[in-house]
C-alpha positions, 0 to 999 in steps of 0.5 A: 571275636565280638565283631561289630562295625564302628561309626568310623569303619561303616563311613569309611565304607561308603566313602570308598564305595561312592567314590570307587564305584563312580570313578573306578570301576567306569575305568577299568575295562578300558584299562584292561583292554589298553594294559596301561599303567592307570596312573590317573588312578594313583593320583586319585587313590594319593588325593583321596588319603588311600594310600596310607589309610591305617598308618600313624597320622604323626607319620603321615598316615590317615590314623585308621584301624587295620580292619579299616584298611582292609575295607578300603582295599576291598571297595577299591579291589571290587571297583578295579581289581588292577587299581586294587593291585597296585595299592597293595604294593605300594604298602609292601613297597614302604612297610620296611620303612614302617617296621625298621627304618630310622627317623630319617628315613622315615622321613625321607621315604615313608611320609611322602608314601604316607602322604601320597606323594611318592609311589612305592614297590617291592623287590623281593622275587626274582626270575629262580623264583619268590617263595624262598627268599634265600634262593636270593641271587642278587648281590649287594657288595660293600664298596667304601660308603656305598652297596654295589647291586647286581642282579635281576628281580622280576614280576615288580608291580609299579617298579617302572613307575615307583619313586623307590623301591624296597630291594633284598639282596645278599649281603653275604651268600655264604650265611644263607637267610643271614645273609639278605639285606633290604636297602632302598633304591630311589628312581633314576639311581646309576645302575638301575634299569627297567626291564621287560615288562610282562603281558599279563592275563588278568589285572592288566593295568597293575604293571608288572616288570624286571628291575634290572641292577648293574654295578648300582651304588646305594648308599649305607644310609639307605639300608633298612634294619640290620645287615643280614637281617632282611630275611625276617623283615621281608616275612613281616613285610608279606605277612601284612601284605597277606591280609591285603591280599585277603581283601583284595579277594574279598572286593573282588568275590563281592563284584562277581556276586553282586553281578551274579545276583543281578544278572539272576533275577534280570535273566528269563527262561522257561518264562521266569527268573533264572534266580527263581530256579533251585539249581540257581538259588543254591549257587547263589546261597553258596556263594554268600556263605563263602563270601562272608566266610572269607570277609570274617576271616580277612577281619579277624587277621586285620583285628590280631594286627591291630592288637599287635599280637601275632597273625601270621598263622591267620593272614595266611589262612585269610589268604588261603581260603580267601584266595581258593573261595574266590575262585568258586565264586567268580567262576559260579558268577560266570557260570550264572552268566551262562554264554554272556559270561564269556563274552568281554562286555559283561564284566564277569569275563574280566573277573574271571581273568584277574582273579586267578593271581590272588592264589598265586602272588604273596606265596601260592595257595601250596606256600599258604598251607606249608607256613600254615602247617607250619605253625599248627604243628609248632603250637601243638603240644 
């Protein structure tokens, strides 16, 4: 790959930094403290045109190219790793919409998450577990022009507070992975209650809840794709949140190693710079290289998606190291810090707890390397 930034990606990059930098991050200690729902910072993510950044603009999206999504997830990750959470799931919430909604519904739902005037969530895990979608066990049962949904989903970002959500429930137990549907449910619908929410460890303010559904009708018109074709849909969905992810993991590796650096050549011991140290400086140039690493890899699934070829093989790989690489960066950014990393007024004690979910949601590190193996031995010959 011949990567090289555009005119349109390097403006999108400092647009986002400015702004995130100056109204994100001097918010997101107070957020994890509170463990609010930032919606402050929605509102502001809507009115800045980030929530639908690469989306077509006849669509109401920003027009963009994928890989200048990627960056704009990154600059807000690194600012307010929460933020950046919720962000992600707002475009896992609508892209159903995206890849098989009607006109109509793209209408109705998908412009105005495009336009930044309704927020979106994605209900697909449930308390039995995420990572296998047949393991479904909430149920959609015809009933004359209506779906009936019963059952319980759990960890939903946003769910309490989204305008509709993207729910996969099974149409029909009996055909397995043929047998789930995704419909669309709007806020205040009969029968859908918001559960317990959950006391996280990191990104705090990325509220996470049950979603509770009890004799809830949906209407027909509100099923996206093919009756029992949801399986498929739901693997595309988390595919292309996969590279978000990604991202996320970059912004996130990119904030530790800035204040890693910093804090490096601030530091004095043995009267000098704890940077000027060898056993630091190769931290340090380790750190880089996994940095950039994970960026070019997070780019280069982002490029294959806007070429419209398949990237499923290389957003799980882009998740896969990105999310064990960051790892190793935060915690050698908080190692740099010594003691002071551990305490809650540096910002690397915050890190350290946000960046242990990246290599647990949109399938952990173990799911990553099944789909990867998956497709490696499938290609070979």
């Amino acid at each position: 790959m011949n990567f090289k930034y555009t005119d349109d990606q390097i403006e999108i990059r400092r647009m986002v930094r400015d702004w995130a930098q100056g109204y994100l991050a001097p918010k997101a200690a107070e957020i994890d403290e509170t463990n609010e729902f930032p919606m402050d910072n929605v509102k502001a993510l809507m009115e800045q045109d980030l929530m639908g950044i690469a989306y077509p603009e006849e669509l109401g999206g920003g027009g963009a190219d994928a890989i200048s999504e990627a960056i704009a997830m990154e600059e807000v990750t690194a600012a307010c790793a929460a933020t950046g959470s919720i962000m992600t799931g707002h475009y896992l919430g609508f892209d159903s919409l995206y890849l098989q909604g009607t006109d109509e519904q793209k209408e109705r739902w998908l412009r105005p998450a495009l336009e930044g005037e309704k927020l979106a969530a994605f209900c697909l895990t449930e308390p039995a577990g995420g990572s296998d979608p047949t393991a479904t066990r909430t149920t959609a049962t015809e009933d004359g022009d209506c779906y009936v949904l019963n059952g319980v989903k759990h960890f939903i970002t946003s769910g309490a507070y989204a305008d509709f959500l993207s729910v996969f429930a099974m149409t029909d137990r009996s055909k397995g992975r043929d047998g789930l549907t995704c419909f669309i449910v709007e806020k205040g619908t009969p029968g859908m209650k918001i559960g317990a929410g959950d006391d996280k460890m990191g990104i705090r303010g990325a509220r996470t809840h049950e979603i509770i559904f009890e004799d809830c009708r949906v209407p027909k018109e509100n099923i996206v794709g093919e009756i029992g074709k949801g399986y498929r849909l739901a693997l595309d969905v988390i595919d292309r949140g996969r590279i978000g992810i990604a991202a996320m993991c970059v912004g996130l590796s990119q904030a530790a190693f800035d204040a890693a650096v910093k804090y490096s050549k601030e530091r004095e011991v043995f009267g000098r710079p704890i940077s000027k140290f060898q056993g630091i400086s190769w931290m340090i140039a380790d750190m880089g290289t996994q940095l950039e690493a994970m960026r070019m890899l997070t780019y280069y699934a982002a490029d294959l998606k806007e070429q419209g070829v398949n990237f499923s093989k290389v957003a799980s790989m882009a998740k896969l190291f990105g999310a064990e690489a960051s790892h190793k960066i935060v915690t050698t950014a908080l190692q740099i810090h010594g003691g002071y990393g551990y305490m809650k007024e540096y910002p690397i004690e915050r890190m350290y707890r946000d960046q242990r979910i990246l290599e647990l949601f949109e399938g952990t590190s173990q799911i990553q390397r099944i789909v990867i193996a998956g497709q490696i031995l499938r290609e070979a010959k």
